[in-house]
VEXTOR-660792 format. One record per residue: residue number from 1; x, y, z of N, C-alpha, C in turn. Coordinates in nm, 2 decimals, m for minus. Each point is the difference from the previous one (the first is absolute). Layout:
N
<r nr="NUM" n_px="X" n_py="Y" n_pz="Z" ca_px="X" ca_py="Y" ca_pz="Z" c_px="X" c_py="Y" c_pz="Z"/>
...
***
This chain:
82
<r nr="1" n_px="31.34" n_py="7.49" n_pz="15.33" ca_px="m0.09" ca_py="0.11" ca_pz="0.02" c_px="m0.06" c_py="0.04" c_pz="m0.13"/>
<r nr="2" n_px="m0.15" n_py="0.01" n_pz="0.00" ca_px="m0.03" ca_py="0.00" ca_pz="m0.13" c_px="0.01" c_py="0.17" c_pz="m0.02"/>
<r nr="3" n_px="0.01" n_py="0.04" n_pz="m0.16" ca_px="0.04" ca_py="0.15" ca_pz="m0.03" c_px="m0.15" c_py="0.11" c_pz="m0.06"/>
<r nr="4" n_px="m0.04" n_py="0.05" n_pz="0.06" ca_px="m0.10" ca_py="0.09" ca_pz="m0.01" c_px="m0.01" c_py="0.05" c_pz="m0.15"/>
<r nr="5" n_px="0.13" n_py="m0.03" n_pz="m0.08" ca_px="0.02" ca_py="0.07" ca_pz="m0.15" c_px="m0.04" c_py="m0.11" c_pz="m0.08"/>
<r nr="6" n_px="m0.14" n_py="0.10" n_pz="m0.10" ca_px="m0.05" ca_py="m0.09" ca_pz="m0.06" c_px="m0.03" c_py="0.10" c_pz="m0.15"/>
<r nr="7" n_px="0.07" n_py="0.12" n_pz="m0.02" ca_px="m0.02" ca_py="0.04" ca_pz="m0.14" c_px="0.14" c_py="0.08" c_pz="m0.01"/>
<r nr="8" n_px="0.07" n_py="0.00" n_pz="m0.14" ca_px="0.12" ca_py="0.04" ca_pz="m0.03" c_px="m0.02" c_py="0.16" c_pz="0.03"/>
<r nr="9" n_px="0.14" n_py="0.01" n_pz="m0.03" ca_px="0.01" ca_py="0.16" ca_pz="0.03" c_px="m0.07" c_py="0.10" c_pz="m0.11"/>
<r nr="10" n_px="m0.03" n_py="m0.04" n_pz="m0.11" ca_px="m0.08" ca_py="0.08" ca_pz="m0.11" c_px="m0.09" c_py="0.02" c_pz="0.04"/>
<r nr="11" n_px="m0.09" n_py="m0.13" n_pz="0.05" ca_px="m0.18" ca_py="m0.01" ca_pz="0.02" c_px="m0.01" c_py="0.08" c_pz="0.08"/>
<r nr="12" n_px="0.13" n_py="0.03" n_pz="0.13" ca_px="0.00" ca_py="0.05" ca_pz="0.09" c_px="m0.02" c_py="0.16" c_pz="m0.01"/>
<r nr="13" n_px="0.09" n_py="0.02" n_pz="m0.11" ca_px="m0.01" ca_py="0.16" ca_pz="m0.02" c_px="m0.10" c_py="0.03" c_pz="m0.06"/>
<r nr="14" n_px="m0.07" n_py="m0.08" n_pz="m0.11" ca_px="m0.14" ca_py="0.01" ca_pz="m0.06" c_px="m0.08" c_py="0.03" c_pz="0.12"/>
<r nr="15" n_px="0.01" n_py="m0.07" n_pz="0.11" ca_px="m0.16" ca_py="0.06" ca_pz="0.10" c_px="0.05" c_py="0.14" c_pz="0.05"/>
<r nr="16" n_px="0.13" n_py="0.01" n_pz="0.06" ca_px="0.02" ca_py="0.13" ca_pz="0.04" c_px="m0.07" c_py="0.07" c_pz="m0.12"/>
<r nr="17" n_px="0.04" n_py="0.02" n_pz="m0.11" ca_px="m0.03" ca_py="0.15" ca_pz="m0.09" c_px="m0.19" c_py="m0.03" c_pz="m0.02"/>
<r nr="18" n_px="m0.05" n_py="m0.14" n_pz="0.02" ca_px="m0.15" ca_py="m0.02" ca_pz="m0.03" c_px="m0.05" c_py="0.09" c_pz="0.15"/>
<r nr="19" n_px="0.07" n_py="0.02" n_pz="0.12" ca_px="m0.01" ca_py="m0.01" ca_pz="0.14" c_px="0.02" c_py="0.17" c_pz="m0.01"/>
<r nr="20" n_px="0.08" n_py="0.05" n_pz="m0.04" ca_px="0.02" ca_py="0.14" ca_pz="m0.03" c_px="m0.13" c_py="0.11" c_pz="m0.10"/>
<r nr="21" n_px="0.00" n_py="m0.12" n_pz="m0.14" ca_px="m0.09" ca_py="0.08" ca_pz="m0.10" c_px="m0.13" c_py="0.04" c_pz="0.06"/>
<r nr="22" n_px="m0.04" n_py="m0.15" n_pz="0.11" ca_px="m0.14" ca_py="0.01" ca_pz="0.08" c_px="m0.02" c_py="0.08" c_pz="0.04"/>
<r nr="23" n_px="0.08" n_py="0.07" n_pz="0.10" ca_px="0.03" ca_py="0.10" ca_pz="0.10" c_px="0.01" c_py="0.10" c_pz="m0.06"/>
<r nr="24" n_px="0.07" n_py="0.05" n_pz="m0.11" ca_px="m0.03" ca_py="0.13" ca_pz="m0.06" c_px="m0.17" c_py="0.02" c_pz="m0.06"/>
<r nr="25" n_px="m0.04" n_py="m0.09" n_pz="m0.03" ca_px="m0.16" ca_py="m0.02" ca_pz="m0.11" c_px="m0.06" c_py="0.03" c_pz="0.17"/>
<r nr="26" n_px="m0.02" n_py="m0.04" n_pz="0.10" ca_px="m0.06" ca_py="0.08" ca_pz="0.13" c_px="0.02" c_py="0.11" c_pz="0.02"/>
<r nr="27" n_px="0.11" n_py="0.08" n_pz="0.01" ca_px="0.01" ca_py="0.09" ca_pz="0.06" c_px="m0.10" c_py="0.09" c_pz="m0.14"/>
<r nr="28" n_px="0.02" n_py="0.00" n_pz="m0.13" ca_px="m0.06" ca_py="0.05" ca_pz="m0.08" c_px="m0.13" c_py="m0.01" c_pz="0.05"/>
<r nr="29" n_px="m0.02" n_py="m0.11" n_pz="0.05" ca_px="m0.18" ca_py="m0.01" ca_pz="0.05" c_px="m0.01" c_py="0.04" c_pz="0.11"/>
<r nr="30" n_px="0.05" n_py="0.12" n_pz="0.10" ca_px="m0.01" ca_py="0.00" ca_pz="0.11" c_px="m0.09" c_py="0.09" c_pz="0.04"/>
<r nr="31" n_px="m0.10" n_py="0.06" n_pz="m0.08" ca_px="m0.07" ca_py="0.06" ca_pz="0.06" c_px="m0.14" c_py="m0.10" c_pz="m0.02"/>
<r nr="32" n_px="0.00" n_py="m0.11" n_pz="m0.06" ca_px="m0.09" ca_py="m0.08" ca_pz="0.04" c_px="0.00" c_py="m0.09" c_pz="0.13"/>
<r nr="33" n_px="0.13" n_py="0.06" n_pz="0.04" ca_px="0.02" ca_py="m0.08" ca_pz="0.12" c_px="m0.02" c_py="0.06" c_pz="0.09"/>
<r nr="34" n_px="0.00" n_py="0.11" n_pz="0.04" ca_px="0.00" ca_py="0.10" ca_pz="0.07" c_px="m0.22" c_py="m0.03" c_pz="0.03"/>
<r nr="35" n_px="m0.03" n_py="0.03" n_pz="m0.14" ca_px="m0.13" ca_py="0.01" ca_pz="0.04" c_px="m0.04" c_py="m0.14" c_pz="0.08"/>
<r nr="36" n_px="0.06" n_py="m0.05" n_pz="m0.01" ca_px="m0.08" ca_py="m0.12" ca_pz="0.05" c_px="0.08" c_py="0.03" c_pz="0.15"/>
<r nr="37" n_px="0.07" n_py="0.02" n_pz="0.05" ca_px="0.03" ca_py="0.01" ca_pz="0.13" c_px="m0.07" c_py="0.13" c_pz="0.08"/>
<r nr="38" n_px="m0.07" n_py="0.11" n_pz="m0.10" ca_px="m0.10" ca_py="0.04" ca_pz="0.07" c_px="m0.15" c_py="m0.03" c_pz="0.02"/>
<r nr="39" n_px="m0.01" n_py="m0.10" n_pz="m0.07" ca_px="m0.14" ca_py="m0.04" ca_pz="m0.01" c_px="0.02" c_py="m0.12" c_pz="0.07"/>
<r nr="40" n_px="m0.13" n_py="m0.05" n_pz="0.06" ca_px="m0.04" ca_py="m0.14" ca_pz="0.00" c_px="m0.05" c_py="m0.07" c_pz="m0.09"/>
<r nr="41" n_px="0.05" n_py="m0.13" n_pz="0.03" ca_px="m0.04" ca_py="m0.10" ca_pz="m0.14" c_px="m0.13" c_py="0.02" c_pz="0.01"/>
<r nr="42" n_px="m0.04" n_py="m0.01" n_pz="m0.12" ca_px="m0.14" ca_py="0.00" ca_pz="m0.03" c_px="m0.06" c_py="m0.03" c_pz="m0.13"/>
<r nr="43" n_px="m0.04" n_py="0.04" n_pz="m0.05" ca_px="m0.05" ca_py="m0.06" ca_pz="m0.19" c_px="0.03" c_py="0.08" c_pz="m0.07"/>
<r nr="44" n_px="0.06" n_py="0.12" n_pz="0.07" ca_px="0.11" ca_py="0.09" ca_pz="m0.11" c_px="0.09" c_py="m0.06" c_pz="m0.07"/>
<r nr="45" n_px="m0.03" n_py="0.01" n_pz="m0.15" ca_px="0.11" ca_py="m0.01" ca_pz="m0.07" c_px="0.16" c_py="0.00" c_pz="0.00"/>
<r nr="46" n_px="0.04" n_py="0.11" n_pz="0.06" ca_px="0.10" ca_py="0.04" ca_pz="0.04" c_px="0.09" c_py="m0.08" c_pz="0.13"/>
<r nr="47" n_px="m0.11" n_py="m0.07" n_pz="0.06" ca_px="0.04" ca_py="m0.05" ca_pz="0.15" c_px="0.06" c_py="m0.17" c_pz="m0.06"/>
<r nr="48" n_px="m0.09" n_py="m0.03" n_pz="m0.10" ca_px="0.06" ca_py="m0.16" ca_pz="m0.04" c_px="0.15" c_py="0.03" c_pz="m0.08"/>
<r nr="49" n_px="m0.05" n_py="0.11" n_pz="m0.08" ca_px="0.16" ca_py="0.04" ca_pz="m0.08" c_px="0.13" c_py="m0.03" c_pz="0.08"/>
<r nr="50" n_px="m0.03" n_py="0.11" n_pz="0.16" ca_px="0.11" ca_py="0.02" ca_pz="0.06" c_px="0.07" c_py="m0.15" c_pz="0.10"/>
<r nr="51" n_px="m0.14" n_py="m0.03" n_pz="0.00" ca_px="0.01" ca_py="m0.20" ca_pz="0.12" c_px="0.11" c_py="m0.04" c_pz="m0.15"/>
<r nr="52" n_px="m0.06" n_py="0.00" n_pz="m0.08" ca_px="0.10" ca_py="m0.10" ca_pz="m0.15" c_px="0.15" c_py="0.07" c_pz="m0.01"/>
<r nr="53" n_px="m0.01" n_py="0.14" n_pz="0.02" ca_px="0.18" ca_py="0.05" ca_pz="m0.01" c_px="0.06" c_py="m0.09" c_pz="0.14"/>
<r nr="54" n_px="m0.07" n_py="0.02" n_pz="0.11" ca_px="0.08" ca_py="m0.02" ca_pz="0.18" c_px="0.04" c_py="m0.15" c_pz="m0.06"/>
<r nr="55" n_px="m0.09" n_py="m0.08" n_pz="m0.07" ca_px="0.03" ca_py="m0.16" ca_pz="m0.02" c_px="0.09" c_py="0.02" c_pz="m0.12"/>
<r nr="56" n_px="0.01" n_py="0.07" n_pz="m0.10" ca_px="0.09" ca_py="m0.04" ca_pz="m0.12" c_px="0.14" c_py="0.04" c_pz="0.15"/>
<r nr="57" n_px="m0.02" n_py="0.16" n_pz="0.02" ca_px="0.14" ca_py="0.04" ca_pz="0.09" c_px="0.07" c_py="m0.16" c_pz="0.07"/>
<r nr="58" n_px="m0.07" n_py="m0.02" n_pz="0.08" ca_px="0.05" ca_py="m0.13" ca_pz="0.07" c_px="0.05" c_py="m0.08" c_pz="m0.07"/>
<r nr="59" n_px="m0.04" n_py="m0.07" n_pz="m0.15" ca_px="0.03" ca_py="m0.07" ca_pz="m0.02" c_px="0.20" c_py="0.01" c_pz="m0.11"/>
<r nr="60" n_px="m0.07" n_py="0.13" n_pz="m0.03" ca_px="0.15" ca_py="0.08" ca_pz="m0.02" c_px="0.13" c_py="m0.01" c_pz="0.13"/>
<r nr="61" n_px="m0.08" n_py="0.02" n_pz="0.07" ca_px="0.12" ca_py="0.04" ca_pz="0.14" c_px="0.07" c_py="m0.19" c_pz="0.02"/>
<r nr="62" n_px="m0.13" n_py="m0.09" n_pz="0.00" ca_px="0.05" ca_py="m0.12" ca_pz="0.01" c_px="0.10" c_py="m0.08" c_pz="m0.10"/>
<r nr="63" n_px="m0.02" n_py="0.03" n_pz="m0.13" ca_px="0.10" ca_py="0.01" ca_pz="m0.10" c_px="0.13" c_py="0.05" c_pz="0.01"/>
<r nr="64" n_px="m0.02" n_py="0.10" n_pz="0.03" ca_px="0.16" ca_py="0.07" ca_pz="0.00" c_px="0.06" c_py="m0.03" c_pz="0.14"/>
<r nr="65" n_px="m0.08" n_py="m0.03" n_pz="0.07" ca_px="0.09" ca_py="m0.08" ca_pz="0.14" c_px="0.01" c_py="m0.15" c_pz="m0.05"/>
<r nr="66" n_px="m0.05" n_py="m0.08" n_pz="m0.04" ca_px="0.07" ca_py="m0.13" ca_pz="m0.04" c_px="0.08" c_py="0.03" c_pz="m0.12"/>
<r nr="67" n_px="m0.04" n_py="0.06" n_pz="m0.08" ca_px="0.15" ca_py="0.08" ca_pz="m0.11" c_px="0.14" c_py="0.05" c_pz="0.07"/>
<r nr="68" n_px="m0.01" n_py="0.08" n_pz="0.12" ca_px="0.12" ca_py="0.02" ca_pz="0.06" c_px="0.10" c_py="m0.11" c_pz="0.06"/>
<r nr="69" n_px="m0.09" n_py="m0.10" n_pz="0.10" ca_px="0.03" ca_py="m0.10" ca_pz="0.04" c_px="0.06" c_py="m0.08" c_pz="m0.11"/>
<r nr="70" n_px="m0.04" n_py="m0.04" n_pz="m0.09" ca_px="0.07" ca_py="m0.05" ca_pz="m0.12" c_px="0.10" c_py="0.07" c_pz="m0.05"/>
<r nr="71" n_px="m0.02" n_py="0.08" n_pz="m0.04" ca_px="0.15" ca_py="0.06" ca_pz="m0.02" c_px="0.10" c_py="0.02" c_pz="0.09"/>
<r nr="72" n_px="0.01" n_py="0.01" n_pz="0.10" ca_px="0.11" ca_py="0.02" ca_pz="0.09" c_px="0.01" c_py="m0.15" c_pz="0.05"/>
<r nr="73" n_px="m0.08" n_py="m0.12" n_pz="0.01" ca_px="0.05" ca_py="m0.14" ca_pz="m0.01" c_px="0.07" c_py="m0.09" c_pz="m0.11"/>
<r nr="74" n_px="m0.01" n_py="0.11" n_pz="m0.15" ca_px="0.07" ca_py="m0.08" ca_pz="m0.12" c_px="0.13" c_py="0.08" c_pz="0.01"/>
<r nr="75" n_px="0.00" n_py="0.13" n_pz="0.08" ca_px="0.12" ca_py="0.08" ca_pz="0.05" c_px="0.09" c_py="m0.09" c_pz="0.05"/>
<r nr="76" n_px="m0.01" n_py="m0.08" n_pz="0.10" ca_px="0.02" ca_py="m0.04" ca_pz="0.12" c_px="0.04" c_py="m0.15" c_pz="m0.03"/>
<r nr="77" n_px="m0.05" n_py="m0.02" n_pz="m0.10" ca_px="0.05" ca_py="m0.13" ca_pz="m0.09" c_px="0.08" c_py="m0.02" c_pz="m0.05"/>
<r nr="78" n_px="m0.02" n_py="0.12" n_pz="m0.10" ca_px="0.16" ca_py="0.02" ca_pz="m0.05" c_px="0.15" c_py="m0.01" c_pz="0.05"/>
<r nr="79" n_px="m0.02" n_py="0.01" n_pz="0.16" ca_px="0.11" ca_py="0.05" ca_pz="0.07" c_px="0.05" c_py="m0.11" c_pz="0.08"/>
<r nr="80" n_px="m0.14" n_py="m0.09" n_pz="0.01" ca_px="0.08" ca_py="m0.14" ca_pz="0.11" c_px="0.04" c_py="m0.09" c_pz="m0.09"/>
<r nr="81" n_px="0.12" n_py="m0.07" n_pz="0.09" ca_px="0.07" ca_py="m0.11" ca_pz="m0.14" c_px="m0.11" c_py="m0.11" c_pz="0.06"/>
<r nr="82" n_px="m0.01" n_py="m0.09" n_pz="m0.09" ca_px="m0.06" ca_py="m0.10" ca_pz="0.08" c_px="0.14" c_py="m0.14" c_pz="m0.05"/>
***
């Protein structure tokens, strides 16, 4: 069975805290976020800002879920004899 774990447990915690720091740097931005969810997109300034936070957001959320998954499989490693 091939093993889904393909970065050590360090790299692993490295994206969590990169996956965390993101998420805090949003919420700081969230009133640009806010604007854009009452506006429609349009050529406002403010409307591309907020599309670029929802895509950085995501790409944070995707990180720290393949970060978790890695760490709790180098967990899980540790533990089976082989």
């Amino acid at each position: 069975m091939p093993s889904l774990l393909f970065c050590g447990p360090k790299m692993a915690a490295c994206g969590m805290v990169i996956s965390i720091w993101g998420v805090i740097m949003l919420v700081r931005k969230q009133d640009v976020l806010i604007c854009c969810l009452q506006h429609s997109p349009s050529s406002d300034p403010h409307s591309q800002v907020g599309i670029n936070c929802f895509s950085a957001a995501a790409v944070y959320v995707a990180v720290g879920a393949v970060s978790l998954c890695q760490v709790r499989l180098n967990k899980r490693q540790e533990y089976m004899v082989t």
